[in-house]
C-alpha positions as a printed NumPy array, in Angstrom:
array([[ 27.262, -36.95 ,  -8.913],
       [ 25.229, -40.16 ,  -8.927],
       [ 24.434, -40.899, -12.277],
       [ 21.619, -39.123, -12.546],
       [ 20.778, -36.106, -14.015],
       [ 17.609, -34.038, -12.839],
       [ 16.396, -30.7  , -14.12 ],
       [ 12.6  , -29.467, -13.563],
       [ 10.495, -32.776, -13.206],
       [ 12.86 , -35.267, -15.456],
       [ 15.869, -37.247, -15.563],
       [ 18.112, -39.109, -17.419],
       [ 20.613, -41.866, -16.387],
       [ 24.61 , -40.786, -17.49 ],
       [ 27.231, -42.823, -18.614],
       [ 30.27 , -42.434, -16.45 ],
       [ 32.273, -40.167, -19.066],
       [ 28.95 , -38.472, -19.535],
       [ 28.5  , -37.837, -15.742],
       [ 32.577, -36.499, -15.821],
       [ 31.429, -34.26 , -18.899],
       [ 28.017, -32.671, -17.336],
       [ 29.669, -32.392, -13.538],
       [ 32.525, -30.236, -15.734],
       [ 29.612, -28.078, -17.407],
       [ 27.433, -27.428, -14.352],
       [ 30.452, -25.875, -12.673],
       [ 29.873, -23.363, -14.946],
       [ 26.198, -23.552, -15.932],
       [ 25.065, -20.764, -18.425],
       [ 29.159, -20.189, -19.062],
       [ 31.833, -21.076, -20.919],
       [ 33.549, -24.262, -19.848],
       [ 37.228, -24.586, -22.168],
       [ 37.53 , -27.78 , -24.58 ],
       [ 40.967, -28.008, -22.709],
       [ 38.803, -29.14 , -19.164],
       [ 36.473, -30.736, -21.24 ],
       [ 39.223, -33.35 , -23.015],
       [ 40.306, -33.574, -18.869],
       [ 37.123, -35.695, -18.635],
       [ 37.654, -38.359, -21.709],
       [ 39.023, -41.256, -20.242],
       [ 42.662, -42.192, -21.727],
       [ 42.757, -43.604, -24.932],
       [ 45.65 , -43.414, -27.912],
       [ 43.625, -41.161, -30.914],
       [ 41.966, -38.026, -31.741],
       [ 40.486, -36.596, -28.591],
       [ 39.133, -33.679, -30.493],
       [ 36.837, -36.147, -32.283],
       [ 35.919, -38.201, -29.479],
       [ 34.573, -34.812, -27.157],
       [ 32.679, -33.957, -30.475],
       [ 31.244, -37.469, -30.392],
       [ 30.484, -37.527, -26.624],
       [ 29.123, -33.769, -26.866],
       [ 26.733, -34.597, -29.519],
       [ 25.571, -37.915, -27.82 ],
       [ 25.219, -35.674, -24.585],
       [ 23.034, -33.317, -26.263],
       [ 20.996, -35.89 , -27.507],
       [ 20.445, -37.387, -23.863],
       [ 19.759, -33.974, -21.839],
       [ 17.4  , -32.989, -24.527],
       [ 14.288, -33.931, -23.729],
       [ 15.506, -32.392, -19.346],
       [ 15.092, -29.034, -21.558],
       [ 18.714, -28.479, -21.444],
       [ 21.113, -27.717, -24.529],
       [ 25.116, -27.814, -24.675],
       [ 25.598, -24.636, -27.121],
       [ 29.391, -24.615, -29.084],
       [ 31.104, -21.602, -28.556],
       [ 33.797, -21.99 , -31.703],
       [ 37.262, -22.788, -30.672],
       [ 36.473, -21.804, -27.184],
       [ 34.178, -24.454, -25.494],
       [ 30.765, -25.502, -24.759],
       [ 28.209, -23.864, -22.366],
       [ 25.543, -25.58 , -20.598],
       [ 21.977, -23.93 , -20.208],
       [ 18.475, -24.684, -20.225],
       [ 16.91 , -24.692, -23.644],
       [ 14.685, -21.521, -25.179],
       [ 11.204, -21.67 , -25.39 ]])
């Protein structure tokens, strides 16, 4: 993945743990990818790693929003990415 992320006629530029995160959910666009691959993607660090994938999934959402794509929480399961309702 280069960096950038297209859908439809936009795009948005991805932070390298961003671009590890969203190459993780497209493997399994419009299912469920696990927190455990998810945390796979965080780069090393001593600390909560369940906070810091909440932290990077929120700041995710906010980029791919306006590509018309959502990252919906599936509770104690994972995250799935798809494009937005309309």
């Amino acid at each position: 993945m280069s960096g950038i992320l297209r859908f439809r006629s936009r795009s948005v530029v991805l932070s390298p743990t961003e671009r590890a995160l969203v190459a993780e959910l497209l493997r399994r666009f419009r299912a469920l990818t696990s927190r455990e691959d998810l945390l796979l993607c965080l780069p090393t660090k001593d600390g909560d790693t369940s906070n810091a994938l909440h932290l990077r999934i929120m700041r995710l959402r906010r980029r791919i929003a306006p590509l018309g794509l959502v990252i919906k929480t599936l509770w104690n399961q994972g995250h799935q990415l798809g494009p937005a309702s309309p």
